[in-house]
C-alpha positions in Angstrom: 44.5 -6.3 -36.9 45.8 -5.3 -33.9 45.7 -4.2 -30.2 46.4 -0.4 -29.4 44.7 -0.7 -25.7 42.4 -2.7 -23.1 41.1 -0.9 -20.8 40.7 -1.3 -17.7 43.7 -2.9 -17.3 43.1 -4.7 -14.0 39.6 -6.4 -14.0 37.1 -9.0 -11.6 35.8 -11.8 -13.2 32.2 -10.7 -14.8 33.1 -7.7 -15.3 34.0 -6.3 -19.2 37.1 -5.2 -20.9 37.0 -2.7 -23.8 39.5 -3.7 -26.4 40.9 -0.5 -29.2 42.7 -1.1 -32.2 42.8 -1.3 -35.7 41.4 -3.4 -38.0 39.3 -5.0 -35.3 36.0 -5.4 -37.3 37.9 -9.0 -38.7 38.2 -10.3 -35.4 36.3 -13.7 -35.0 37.5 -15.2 -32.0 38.7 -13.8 -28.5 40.7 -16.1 -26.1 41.6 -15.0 -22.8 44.4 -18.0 -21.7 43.1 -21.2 -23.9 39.1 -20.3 -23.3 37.4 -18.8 -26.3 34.8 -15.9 -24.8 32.0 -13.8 -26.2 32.9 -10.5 -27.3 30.6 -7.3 -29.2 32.4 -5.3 -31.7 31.2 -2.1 -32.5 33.7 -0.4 -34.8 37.2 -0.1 -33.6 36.2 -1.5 -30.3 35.9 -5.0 -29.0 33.9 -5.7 -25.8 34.4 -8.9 -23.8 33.0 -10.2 -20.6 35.9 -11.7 -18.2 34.9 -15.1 -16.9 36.0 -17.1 -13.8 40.2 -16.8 -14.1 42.0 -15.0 -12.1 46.2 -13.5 -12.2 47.8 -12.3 -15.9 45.7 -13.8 -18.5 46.9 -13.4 -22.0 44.1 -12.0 -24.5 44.4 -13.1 -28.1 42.1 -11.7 -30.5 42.2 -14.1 -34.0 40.8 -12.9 -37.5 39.3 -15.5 -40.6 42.9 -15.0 -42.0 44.8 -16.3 -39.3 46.3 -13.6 -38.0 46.3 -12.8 -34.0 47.5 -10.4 -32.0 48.0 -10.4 -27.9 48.6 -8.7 -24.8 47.3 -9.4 -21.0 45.2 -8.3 -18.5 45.2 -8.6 -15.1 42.4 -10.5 -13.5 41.8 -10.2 -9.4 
């Protein structure tokens, strides 16, 4: 599992982030800082909704197995 890119890369709060990698199709949870958000996954592609945070927020994306995998956004 793993993040390749998110997209775009600077966001608002409400709006979504599209999330491509591999292995993505595992991922049960999606934390961006220490909140756990919604997300869609529709292949090789996660969708998630920002919510109320603002400056570089760390995205973690967690499968059943344990295994994570991070990067950031920036929110404004």
């Amino acid at each position: 599992m793993q993040i390749d890119s998110i997209l775009p890369e600077r966001v608002s709060p409400g709006q979504s982030v599209v999330i491509q990698g591999d292995g993505l199709e595992t991922v049960e949870k999606v934390f961006l800082g220490d909140e756990e958000v919604p997300f869609d996954v529709d292949g090789e592609t996660l969708v998630v909704q920002v919510p109320d945070v603002s400056g570089e927020v760390e995205l973690t994306i967690q499968g059943g197995d344990g295994e994570n995998d991070t990067s950031s956004i920036t929110v404004e």
